[in-house]
Each structure stands twice: as C-alpha cells, then as structure tokens.
C-alpha positions in Angstrom: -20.3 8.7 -1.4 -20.5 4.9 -1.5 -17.9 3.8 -3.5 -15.3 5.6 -3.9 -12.6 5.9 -7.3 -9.0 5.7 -7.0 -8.7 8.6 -7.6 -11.0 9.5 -4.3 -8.9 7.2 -1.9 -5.4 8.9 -3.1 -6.9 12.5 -2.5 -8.4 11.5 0.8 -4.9 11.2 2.2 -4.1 14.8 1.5 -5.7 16.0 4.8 -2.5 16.6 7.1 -1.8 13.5 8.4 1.4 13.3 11.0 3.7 10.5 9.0 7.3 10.1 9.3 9.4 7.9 7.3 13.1 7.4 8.5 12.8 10.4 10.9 11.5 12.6 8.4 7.9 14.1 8.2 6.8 12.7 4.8 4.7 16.4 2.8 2.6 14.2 0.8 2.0 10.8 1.0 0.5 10.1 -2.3 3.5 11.3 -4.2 6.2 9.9 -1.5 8.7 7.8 -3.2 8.7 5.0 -0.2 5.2 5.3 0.0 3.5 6.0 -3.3 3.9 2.5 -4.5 1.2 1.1 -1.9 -1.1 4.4 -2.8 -0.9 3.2 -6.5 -1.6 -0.4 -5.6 -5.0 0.7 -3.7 -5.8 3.1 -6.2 -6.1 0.0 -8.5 -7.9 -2.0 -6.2 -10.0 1.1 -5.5 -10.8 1.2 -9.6 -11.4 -2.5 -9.8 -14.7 -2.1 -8.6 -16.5 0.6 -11.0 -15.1 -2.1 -13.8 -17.8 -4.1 -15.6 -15.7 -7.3 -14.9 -15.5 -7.1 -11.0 -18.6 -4.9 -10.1 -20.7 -8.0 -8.8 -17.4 -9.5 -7.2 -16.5 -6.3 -5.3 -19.8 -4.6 -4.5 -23.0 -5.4 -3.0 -26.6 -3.4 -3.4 -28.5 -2.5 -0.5 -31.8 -1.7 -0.2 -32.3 1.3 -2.3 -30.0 0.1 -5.0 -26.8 1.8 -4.3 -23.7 -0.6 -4.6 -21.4 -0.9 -1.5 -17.8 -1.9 -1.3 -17.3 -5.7 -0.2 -15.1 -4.6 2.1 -18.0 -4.1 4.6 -20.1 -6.3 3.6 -22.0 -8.2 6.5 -23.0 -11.8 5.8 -26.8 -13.1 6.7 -26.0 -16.9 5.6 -23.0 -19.1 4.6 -23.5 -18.3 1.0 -23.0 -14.4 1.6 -19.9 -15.2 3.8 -18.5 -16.7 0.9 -19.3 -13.9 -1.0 -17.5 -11.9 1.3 -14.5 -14.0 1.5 -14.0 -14.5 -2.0 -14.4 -10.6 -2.2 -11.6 -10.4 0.1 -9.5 -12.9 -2.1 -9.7 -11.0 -5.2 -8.3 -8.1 -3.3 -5.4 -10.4 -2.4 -5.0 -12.0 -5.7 -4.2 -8.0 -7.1 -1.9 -7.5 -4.8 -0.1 -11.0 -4.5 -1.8 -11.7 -1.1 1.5 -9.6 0.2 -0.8 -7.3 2.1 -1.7 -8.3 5.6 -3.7 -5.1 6.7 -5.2 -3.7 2.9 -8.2 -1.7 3.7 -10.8 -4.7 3.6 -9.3 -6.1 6.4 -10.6 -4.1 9.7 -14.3 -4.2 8.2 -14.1 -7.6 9.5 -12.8 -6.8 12.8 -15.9 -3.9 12.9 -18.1 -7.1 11.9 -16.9 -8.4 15.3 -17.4 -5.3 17.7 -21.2 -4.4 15.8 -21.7 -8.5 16.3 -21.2 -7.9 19.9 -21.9 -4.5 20.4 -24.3 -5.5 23.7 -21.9 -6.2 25.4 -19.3 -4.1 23.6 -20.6 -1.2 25.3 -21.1 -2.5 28.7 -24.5 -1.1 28.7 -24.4 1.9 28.1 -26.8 3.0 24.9 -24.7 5.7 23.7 -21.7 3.5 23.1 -23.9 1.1 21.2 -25.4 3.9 19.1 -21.4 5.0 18.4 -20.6 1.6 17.4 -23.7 1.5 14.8 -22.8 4.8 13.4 -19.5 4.3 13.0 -19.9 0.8 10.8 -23.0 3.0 8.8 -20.5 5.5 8.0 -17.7 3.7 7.1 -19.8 1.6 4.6 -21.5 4.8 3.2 -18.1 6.6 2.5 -16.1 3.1 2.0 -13.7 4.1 4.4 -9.7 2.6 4.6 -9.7 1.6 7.6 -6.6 0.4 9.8 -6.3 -1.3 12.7 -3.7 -1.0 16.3 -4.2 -2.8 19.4 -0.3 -4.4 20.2 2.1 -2.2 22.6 5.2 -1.8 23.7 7.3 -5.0 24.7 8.4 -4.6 28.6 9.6 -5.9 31.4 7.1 -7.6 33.4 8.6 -6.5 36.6 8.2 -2.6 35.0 5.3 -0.9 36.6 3.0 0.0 33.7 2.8 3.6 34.7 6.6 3.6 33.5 5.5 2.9 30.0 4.0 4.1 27.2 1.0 1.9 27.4 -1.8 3.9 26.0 -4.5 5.5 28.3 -6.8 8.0 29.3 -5.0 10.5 31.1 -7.9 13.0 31.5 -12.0 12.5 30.9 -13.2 15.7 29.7 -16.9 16.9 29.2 -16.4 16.9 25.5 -14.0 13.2 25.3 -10.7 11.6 26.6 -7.2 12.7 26.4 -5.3 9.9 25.6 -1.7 9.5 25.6 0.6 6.4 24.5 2.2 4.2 21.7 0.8 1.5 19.9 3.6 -0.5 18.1 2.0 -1.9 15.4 -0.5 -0.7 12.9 0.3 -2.0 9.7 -1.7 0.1 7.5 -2.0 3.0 9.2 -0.2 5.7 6.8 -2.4 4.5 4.4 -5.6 4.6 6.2 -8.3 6.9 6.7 -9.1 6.1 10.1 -8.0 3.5 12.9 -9.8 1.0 15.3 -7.5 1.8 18.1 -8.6 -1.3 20.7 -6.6 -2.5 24.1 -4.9 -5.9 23.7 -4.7 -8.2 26.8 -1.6 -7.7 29.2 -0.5 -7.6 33.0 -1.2 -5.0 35.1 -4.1 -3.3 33.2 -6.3 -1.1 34.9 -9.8 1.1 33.8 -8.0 3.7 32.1 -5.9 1.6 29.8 -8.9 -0.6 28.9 -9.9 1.5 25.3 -12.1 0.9 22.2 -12.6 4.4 20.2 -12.1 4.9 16.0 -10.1 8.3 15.1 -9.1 9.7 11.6 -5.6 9.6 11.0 -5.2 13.3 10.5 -6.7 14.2 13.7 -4.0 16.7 15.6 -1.3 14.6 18.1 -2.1 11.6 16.3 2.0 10.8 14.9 2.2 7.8 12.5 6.0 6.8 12.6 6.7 4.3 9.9 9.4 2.2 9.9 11.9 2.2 6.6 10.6 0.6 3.4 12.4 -2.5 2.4 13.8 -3.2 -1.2 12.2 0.0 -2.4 14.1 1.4 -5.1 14.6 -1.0 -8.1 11.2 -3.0 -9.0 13.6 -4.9 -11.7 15.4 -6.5 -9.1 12.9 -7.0 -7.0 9.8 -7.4 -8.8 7.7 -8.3 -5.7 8.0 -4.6 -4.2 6.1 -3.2 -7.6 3.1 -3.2 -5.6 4.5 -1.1 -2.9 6.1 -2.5 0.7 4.0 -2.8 3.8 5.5 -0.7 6.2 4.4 -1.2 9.9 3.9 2.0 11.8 4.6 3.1 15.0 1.1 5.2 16.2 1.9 8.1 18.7 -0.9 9.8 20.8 0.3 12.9 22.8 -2.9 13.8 24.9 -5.5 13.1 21.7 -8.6 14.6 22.2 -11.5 11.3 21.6 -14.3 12.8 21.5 -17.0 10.9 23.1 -19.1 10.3 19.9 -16.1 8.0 18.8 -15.4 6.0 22.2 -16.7 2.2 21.2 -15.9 0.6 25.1 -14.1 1.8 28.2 -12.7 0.4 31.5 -12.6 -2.9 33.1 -9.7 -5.1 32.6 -11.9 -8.3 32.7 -14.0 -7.1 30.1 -10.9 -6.7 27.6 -9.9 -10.2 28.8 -12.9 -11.6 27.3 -13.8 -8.9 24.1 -10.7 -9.4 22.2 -11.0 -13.0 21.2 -15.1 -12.5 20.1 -14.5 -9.2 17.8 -11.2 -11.2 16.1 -13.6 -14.0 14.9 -14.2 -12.6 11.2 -10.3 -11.2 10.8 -8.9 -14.3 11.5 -10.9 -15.9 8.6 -9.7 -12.9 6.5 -6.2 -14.1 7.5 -6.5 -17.3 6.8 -8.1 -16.1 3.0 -5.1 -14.6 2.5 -2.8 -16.9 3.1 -4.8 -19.4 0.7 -3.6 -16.7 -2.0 -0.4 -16.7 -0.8 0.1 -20.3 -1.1 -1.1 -20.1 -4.5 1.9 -17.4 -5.4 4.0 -19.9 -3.5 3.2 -22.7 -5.5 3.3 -20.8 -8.8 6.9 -19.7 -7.8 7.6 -23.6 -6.7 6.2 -25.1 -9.9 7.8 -22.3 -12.1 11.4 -22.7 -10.5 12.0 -25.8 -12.0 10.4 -25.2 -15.2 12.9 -22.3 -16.1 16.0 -24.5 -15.6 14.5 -27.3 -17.4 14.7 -29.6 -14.0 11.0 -29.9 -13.7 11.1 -33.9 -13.9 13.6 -34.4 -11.1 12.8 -35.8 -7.8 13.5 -33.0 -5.7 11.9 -30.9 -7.8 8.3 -33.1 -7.8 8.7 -33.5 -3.8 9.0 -29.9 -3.7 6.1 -29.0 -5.4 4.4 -31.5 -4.1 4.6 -30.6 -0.6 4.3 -27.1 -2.0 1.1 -27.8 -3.3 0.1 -29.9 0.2 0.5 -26.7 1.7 -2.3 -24.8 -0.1 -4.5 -27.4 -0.2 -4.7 -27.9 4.0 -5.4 -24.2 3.9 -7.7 -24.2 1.7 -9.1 -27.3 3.3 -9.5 -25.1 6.5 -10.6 -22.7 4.7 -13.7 -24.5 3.2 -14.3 -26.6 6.6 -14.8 -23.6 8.7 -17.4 -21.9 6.0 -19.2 -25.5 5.8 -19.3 -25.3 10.1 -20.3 -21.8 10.5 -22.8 -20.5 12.5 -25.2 -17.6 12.9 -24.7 -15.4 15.7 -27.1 -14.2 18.6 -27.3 -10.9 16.4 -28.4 -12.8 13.4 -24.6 -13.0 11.3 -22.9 -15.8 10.1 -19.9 -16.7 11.3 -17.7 -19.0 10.5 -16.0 -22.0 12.4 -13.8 -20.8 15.2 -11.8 -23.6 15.7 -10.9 -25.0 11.9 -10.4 -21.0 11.7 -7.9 -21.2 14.6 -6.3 -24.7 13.2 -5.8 -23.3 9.7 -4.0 -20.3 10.9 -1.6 -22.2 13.3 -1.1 -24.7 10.1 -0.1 -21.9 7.9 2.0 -20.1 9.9 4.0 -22.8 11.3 5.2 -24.2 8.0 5.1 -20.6 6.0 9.2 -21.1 6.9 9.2 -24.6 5.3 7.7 -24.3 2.1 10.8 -20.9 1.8 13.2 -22.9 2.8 12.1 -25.2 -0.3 12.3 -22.3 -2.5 16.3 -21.6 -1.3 17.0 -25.1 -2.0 15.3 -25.3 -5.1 17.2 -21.8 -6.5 20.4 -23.0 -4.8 23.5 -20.9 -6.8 21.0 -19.2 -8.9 19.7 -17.3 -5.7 23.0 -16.1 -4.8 24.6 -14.9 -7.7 21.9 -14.0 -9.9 23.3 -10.8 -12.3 21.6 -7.2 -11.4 19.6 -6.3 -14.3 21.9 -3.6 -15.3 24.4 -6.6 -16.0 22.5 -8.2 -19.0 22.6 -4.6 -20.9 25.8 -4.2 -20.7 27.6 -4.2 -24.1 30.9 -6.0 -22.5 29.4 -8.7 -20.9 25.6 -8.4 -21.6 25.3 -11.0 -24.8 27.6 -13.4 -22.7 25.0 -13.5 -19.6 21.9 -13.7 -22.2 23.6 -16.7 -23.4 23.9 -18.3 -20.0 20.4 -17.7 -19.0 18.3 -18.4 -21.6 17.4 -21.7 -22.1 14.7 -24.1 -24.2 12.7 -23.7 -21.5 12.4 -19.9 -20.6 13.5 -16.6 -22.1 16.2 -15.2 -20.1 13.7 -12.9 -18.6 11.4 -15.0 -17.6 13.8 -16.7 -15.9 15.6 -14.3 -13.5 12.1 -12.3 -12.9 11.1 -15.9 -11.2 14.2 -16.6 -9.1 14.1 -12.8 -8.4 10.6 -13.2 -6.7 11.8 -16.3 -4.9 14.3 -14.3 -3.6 12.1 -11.5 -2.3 10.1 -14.1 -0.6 12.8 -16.2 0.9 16.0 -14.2 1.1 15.4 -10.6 0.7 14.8 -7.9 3.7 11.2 -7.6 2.2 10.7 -11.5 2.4 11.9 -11.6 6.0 9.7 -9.0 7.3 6.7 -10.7 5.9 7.8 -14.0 7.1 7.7 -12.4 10.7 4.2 -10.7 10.1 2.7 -14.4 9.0 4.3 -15.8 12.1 3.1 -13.0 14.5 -0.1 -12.0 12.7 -2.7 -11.8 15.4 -0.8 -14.0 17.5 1.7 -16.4 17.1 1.1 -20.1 16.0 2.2 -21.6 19.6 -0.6 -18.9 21.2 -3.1 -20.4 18.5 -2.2 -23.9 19.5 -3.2 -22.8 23.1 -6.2 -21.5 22.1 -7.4 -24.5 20.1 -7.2 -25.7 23.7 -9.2 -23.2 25.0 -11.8 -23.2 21.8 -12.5 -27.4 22.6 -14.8 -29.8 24.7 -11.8 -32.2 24.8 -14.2 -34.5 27.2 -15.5 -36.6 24.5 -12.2 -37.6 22.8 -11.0 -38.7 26.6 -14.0 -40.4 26.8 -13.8 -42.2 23.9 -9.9 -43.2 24.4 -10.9 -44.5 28.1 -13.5 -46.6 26.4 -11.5 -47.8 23.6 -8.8 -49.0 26.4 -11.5 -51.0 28.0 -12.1 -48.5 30.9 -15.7 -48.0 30.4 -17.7 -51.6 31.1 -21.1 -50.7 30.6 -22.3 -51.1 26.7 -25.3 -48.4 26.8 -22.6 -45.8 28.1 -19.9 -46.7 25.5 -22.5 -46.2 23.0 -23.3 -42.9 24.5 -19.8 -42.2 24.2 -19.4 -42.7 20.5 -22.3 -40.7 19.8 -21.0 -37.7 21.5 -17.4 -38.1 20.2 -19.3 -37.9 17.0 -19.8 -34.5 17.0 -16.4 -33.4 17.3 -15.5 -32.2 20.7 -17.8 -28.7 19.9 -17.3 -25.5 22.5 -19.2 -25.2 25.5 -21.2 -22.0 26.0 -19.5 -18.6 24.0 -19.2 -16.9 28.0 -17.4 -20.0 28.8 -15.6 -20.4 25.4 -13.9 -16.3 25.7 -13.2 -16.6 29.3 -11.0 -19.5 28.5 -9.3 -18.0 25.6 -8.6 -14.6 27.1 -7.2 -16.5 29.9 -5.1 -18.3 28.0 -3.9 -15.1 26.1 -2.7 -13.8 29.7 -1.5 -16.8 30.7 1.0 -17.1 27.9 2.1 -13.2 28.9 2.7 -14.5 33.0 0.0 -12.6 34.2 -2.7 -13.1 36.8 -5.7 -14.4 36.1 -9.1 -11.8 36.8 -10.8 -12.2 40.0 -13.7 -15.0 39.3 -12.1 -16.5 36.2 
C-alpha cells in the first residue's frame, strides 16, 4: 500500500473497534460528532502528501522507487534526521502543533525498540525477527500508530496484584492473555494499532514486564475515551476546528497476543533499563513540536497587541519579547542536539540525549509562563468577550461591531485572536493541553533528574576545585581544562540507562534492582 489517501486512513477505522465516549459505545468513529473533527484533521495531513507541493517534504523513496511516509523514516546521518524532523514539523504546523500523539509520533518510539532490538529481545531470535517485521509492515502500509505505556496511579503500600496493572495472566501455545488498564494512550481511537510497552514502577514482576503491538480492533481490546473539550462551536473556539485530543483509557480483558506480535517479555531489570533507550527519538519529536507551538504562541503574543492597537507599549514589547525568548531556547535545543548527534551501534543517527532532555525540561517548565502572559496581555477582553451569536444580533449587533473594530483589525480578526488565546490559556481545552506538555513523557522535575543521570559531572567539579586553587600541580590543571572542554559527555550507554531507569524509580519510592 505505501502511502495511503485520506480517504484510506478514515476507512481503515471502520473495522469494529471497542470506543466509548462519555459511556457510550461510539458506531462509527469517522462520522462521530466528538470525534470526526480529529479524523478530518488526519485525513488532511494524510492528503498532504500525494500533493506536488509537500511530496518531497513528506515522503521518502526507497530502494525500488516507491515513496514512503516520513512518518517512518529512519535516519543514516544528521542531514536525514533533519529530514525527518522537519517532516515531523510540517505535520505539526497543519495542525497548530496541538497534537501530542498524531500518527508520526510512535514511528520514532519503533525507531528506538528496532535501534535496540538486540537486546530488546533478550536473545531470543524470534522476538528480533517480530520487531523487524513489525516496523517493515508498518512502513509498507503507513500505519497510525499509537502509543500506551503509563498505569493506574496507586497506593504504594497496595499490593500490585490488587490493581489493574497490565499482565500476562495465562501463556498459551498460540500467545498471552493479557489483562489490565493502561491510563493513557493519547491517540488511540484514532490509531490503527498500539505499541503497548511496561513503564517503570514498584513491585513489578516477569509477567507484568510487556512489549507486544496489537490492532485496535482486535476483540477485548476497549478504548474508553475521555469527554471532548470545547467541542461544539469552532466560532468560539476556533482552536478545536482541528478536532480535540482526547486521551483514552485502553482496557484489555484477557487479550489474546499472539506470539508473532510479542516485542519483549519478563524481567523487571530489563524494563528498568529499556525504557529510557527506545524514548530517545520521541523525545526529539517532542521537543519538534513544541518549537511549533512556540511559534503559534508567539503569533498569538505579537498579534494580541496589534489588534488593540497597543503594540508599542512596554508591557506589550516585554511580552513578546520573552515570548519570542521562549521559542528561540527551544529551537536552540533543538538545533544543538541535531549538531551533537550520534550514530548508533546499529548504524542510526541519533540525536543528543542530553540538549534533548534540557530542551524538554525548558519547555515545559515555562509553557505556564508564556499563558500566563497571554491572560495578562487580553486582560478584560478575555473575560467578557461577546459569543459570536452576539455580533449578529439585530438589537445589539451594530453596537458591538462598533466597539471591536478598530484601525488596526477588523472586528473579526480581532475576537478570532483573543478567542484562541483563550483556548490556550483559559479554556478546558487549553488546560488539558497545558497538563499533557507538563506531563508528556515525564514531568520536567523527572527530566531535571535525568539530566543528572544523562552527565559526567566529574569534569565541571574538577574544574571548580581547580579554579578555587584546590588543584596545585600545573600539568593536572591543564588536564583539567582540557576535559571540562568537552562538556561533561556520558559514560558508557549500559552505564548511562542503568542510571536513568534508576532514577525513574527512585522518583516513584521504589527499590532499586538487585546489582544496580
């Protein structure tokens, strides 16, 4: 199939998938008035690529001259990862970078698990020969792929066996049963298939510790999507004309995985370790996105101002300016980690774990800032903006044109831009995705701790010794200098994931694994 049509993608979800929306099993998701928005939004994104104008953008050739979707594309060198990310940005930039999980996203995390799939499979060659297959199918048929690995929220003190922490609960000659929740998948109503994967968490044992892909429609698999926010009127909220990304609950009641789809299984160490490696190329994906985003935020910023006629006014400049701060230090990130990339043991490029890992915290720890900015900037005009109803009506209609039209802006160009300040900064759509950028992955405070984990802080302790006078000998100080000089870099990648899926259970109180 190769690439597939918009038309392709929205058909593909007619196969009998198990949604709910607000307690109610959704007939058709295509046509679905909470969910049809998002199918329209891919379906463009989907035709974007046949186009003359973002063929070479979108798609890559492979050997025997058939294109392939971006989406899992695999990058040789720096300059193909570029390709890839700006691929990934022009997905975002046709959807306002409001889409955390679109269907580009987990053929980076696939990247990650092929990248390692060695040791993925614990040794065993039919899981490595799954793992292959899998990523050669899903770039032939260009498969929308989502992604769940975060469970339920407990009590530390509850045994785990009184949860609903997925696991196997029977090995079978032709696969596992498994049973459980996962609390987050993002895209999954959406999706054709999932990379359902074990996150890092107390009290784990071998038959919790799972790595398998599944279609969505497959039978006992029960997407439960939560409600859609700010749905129903695209002229009052104008952000939510691309659809709203509702996170899904996924439900497995004694799913049958055949074995032809498990990708790991067992050991609690292992999962430790594996989580951290496979995330390498998502998190750059993340960090992509939010570039875009910034860019939406500082059009929004800059445009604000401009409407009102205030663009000239000191709090307006600061405002922009530190708006426009923002997306350059992500960008900055962004461009560092590319420029410090690496190629793997397997032969792909990856890029710079740590800048990667800085850029993320950075953007999620002042996402709530640069809103905030946009709340103070819009002020009364957030608050008591007329609906759009309002402006037709024949009684007081031509009085509120009056008031907001202005030299500067029509009347609706002006409440179309405070309206999409407030769905980022006030609305219930704006707060759930400031949550996602604060949790996505793992939250800023955990990245901080694993910039920790990520450095050889050595050198720079070194180097502050000597600069204090602590180190007397000259040929050592100058050995000193030379090593800070190259930046504090990782020690060896067993070393580097041990420490970082360490640190992930250290944050959640748990034990460390024997001989880590």
């Amino acid at each position: 199939m190769a690439l597939r049509t918009g038309k392709m993608y929205r058909e593909a979800l007619r196969d009998g998938r198990e949604v709910y929306v607000d307690g109610v099993r959704v007939d058709d998701v295509p046509t679905h008035p909470k969910l049809a928005p998002v199918v329209r939004t891919f379906e463009r994104v989907y035709d974007l690529q046949h186009t003359a104008e973002y063929r070479d953008a979108m798609t890559w050739e492979g050997a025997g001259g058939e294109r392939f979707s971006g989406s899992w594309m695999k990058p040789r060198t720096m300059e193909e990862g570029i390709w890839r990310r700006r691929m990934y940005q022009t997905v975002c930039r046709h959807t306002g970078g409001l889409f955390g999980r679109a269907p580009s996203d987990m053929g980076a995390a696939m990247l990650g698990i092929l990248d390692l799939k060695s040791q993925f499979s614990q040794g065993r060659a039919d899981r490595e020969e799954n793992i292959t297959r899998i990523v050669e199918q899903s770039t032939a048929n260009d498969i929308a792929m989502a992604g769940a690995f975060i469970t339920e929220q407990i009590d530390a003190n509850k045994p785990i066996d009184e949860t609903d922490v997925p696991r196997a609960v029977e090995e079978r000659e032709d696969g596992l049963l498994v049973s459980g929740v996962w609390t987050v998948s993002t895209f999954a109503a959406y999706a054709d298939e999932c990379i359902f994967g074990t996150f890092p968490r107390p009290g784990q044992r071998d038959d919790h510790i799972l790595y398998f892909v599944m279609p969505i429609s497959t039978p006992g698999i029960r997407v439960v999507a939560r409600t859609v926010h700010d749905f129903e009127n695209h002229a009052e909220h104008p952000l939510t004309r691309f659809g709203e990304e509702n996170d899904s609950l996924v439900v497995f009641d004694r799913v049958l995985v055949p074995w032809e789809r498990v990708l790991s299984q067992g050991d609690p160490s292992f999962a430790v370790r594996v989580f951290p490696k496979i995330s390498e190329w998502l998190h750059w994906s993340i960090l992509a996105r939010m570039a875009v985003k910034a860019e939406l935020l500082v059009g929004i910023t800059a445009l604000m101002p401009e409407v009102i006629g205030r663009t000239a006014t000191p709090h307006s400049q600061e405002v922009v300016g530190e708006a426009t701060r923002y997306l350059t230090t992500i960008r900055a990130f962004l461009y560092a980690a590319e420029q410090r990339g690496r190629i793997s043991e397997q032969g792909w490029w990856v890029p710079d774990r740590i800048f990667v890992t800085a850029g993320r915290a950075y953007a999620a720890e002042h996402y709530r800032r640069i809103l905030a900015n946009l709340q103070d900037l819009g002020g009364q005009g957030l608050i008591s903006l007329p609906p759009e109803g309002a402006f037709g009506n024949d009684v007081v209609g031509p009085t509120l044109e009056h008031m907001f039209s202005s030299p500067s802006a029509s009347r609706k160009e002006r409440t179309t831009i405070f309206r999409a300040a407030y769905d980022l900064s006030s609305s219930s759509m704006g707060g759930r995705q400031t949550l996602f950028e604060l949790f996505n992955a793992s939250p800023w405070v955990t990245m901080r701790q694993q910039l920790v984990s990520n450095s050889d802080l050595a050198p720079f302790k070194d180097f502050a010794r000597a600069t204090a006078g602590l180190v007397d000998d000259e040929a050592e100080v100058h050995a000193i200098v030379g090593r800070v000089a190259e930046e504090g870099m990782s020690g060896s990648e067993k070393d580097l994931y041990d420490r970082v899926g360490s640190a992930l259970l250290t944050q959640s109180g748990a034990p460390q694994p024997e001989g880590k």
